[in-house]
C-alpha positions as a Python dict, from the first residue, in 0.01 Angstrom:
ca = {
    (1, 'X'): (0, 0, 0),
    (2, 'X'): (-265, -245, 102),
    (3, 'X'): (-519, -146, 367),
    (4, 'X'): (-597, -344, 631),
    (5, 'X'): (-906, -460, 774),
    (6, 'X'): (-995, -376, 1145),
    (7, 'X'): (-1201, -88, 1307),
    (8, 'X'): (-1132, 249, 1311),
    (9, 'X'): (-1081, 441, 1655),
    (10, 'X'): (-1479, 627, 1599),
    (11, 'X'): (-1631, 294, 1585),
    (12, 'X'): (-1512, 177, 1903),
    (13, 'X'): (-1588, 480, 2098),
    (14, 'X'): (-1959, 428, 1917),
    (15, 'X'): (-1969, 82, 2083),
    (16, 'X'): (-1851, 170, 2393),
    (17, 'X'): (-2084, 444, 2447),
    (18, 'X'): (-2416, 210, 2305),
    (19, 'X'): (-2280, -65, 2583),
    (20, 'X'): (-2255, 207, 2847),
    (21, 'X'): (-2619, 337, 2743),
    (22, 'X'): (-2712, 49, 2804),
    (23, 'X'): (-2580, -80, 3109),
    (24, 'X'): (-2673, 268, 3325),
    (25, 'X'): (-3025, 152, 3367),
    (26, 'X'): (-2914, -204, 3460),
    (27, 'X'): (-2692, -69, 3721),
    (28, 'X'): (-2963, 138, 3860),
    (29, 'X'): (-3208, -222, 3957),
    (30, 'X'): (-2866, -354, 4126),
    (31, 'X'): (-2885, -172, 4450),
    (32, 'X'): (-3276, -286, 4511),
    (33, 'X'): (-3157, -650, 4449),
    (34, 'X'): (-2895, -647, 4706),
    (35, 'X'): (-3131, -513, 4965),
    (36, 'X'): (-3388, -773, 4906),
    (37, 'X'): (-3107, -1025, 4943),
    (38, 'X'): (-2990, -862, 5303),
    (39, 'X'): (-3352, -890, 5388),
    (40, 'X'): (-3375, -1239, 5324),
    (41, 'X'): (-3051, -1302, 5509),
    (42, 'X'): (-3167, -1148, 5792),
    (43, 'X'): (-3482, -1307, 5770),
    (44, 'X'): (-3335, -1686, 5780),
    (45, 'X'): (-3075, -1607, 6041),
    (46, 'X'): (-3370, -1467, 6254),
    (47, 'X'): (-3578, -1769, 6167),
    (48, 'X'): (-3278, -2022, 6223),
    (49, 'X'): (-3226, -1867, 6606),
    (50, 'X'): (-3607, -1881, 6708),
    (51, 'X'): (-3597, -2283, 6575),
    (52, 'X'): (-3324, -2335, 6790),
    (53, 'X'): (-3443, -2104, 7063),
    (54, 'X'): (-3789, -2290, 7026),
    (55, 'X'): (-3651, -2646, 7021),
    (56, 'X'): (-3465, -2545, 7377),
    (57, 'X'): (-3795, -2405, 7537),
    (58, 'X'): (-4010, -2726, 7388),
    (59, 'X'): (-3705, -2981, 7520),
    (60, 'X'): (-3727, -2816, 7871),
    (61, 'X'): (-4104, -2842, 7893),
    (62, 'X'): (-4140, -3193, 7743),
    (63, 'X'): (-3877, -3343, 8075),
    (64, 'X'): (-4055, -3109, 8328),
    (65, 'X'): (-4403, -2931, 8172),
    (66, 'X'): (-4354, -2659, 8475),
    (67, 'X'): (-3996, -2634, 8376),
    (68, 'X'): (-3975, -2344, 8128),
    (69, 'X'): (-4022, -1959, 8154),
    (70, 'X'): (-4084, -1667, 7972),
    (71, 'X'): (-3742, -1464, 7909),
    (72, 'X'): (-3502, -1340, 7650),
    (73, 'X'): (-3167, -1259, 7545),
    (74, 'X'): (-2894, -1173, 7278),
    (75, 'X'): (-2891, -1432, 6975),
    (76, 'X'): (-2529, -1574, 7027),
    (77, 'X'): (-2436, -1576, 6675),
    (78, 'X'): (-2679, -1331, 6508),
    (79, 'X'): (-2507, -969, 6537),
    (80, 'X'): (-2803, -712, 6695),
    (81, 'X'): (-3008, -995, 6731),
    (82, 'X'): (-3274, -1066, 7050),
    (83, 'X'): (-3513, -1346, 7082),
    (84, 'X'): (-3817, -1362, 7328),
    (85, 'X'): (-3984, -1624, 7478),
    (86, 'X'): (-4322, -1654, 7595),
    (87, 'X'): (-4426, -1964, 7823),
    (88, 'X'): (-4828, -1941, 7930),
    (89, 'X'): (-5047, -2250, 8069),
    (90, 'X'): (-5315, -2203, 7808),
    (91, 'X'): (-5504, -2510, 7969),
    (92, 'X'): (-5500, -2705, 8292),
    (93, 'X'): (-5712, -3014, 8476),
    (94, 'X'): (-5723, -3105, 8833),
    (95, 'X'): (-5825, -3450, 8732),
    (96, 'X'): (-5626, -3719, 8767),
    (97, 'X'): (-5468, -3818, 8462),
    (98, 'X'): (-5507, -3519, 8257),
    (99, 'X'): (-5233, -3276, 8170),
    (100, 'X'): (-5183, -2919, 8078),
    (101, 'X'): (-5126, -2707, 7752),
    (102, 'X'): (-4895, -2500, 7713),
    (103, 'X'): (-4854, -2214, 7478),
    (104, 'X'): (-4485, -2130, 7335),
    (105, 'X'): (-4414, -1833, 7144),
    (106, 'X'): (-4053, -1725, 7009),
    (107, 'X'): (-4002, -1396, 6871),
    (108, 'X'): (-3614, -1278, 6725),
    (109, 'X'): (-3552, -916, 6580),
    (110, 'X'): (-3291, -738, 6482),
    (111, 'X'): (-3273, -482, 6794),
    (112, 'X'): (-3199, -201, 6592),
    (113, 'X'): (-3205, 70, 6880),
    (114, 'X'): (-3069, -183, 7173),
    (115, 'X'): (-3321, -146, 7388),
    (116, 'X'): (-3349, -518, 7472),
    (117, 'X'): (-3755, -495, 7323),
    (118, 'X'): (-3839, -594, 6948),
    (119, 'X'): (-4050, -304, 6857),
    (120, 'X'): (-4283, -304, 6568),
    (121, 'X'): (-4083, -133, 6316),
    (122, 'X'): (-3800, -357, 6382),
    (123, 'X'): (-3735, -712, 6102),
    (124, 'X'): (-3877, -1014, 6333),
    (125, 'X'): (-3966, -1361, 6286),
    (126, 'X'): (-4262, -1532, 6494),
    (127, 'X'): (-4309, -1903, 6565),
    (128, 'X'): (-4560, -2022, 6813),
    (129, 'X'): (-4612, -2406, 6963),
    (130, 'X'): (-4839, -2596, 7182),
    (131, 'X'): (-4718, -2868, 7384),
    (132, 'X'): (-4932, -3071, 7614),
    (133, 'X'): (-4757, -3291, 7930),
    (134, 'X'): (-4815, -3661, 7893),
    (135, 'X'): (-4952, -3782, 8192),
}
């Protein structure tokens, strides 16, 4: 009777069990990773709905420099989202010829407590603009 070659039911278990020691504290760093990666999500879809909010307030005031407001509202396809607006005259002329600036700020969150506010504690992105009229 020949034996034949192969491994024995012990050295498996062995293997299994230096794999498995091995791949706990691997496991353990997945959970942090996935979080950053939500937070970076959230992040770009936040930053993504103050361009576009942005681009909207800055297309309104470049037809009609008096024609934007401050305001704000639920981001349409952002779940829990709310951008601001702020519109303020930073600078204005009474001469003839010479225009105004204007100062735009967009802030979106993620309105954790619905309270239609983004509050300090809650993930935000900023952006801020001038735009001047063209006289």
């Amino acid at each position: 009777m020949t034996r034949q070659g192969g491994f024995s039911v012990v050295e498996v278990l062995v293997a299994a069990l230096l794999i498995a020691g091995a791949l706990v504290p691997l496991m353990q760093l997945y959970p942090g990773t996935l979080r950053a990666e939500i937070v970076d999500d959230t992040s770009m879809r936040l930053g993504t709905a103050a361009v576009r909010q942005m681009e909207a307030v800055i297309t309104s005031l470049r037809h009609n420099i008096t024609g934007a407001s401050s305001g704000s509202q639920a981001c349409p396809d952002v779940q829990g989202c709310l951008v601001e607006w702020t519109v303020t005259t930073e600078a204005s002329s009474g001469t003839q010829g010479v225009g105004q600036l204007v100062d735009v700020t967009v802030t979106t969150c993620v309105d954790a407590n619905q309270n239609g506010v983004c509050d300090p504690g809650e993930t935000q992105v900023r952006n801020d603009a001038k735009v001047t009229s063209r006289p």
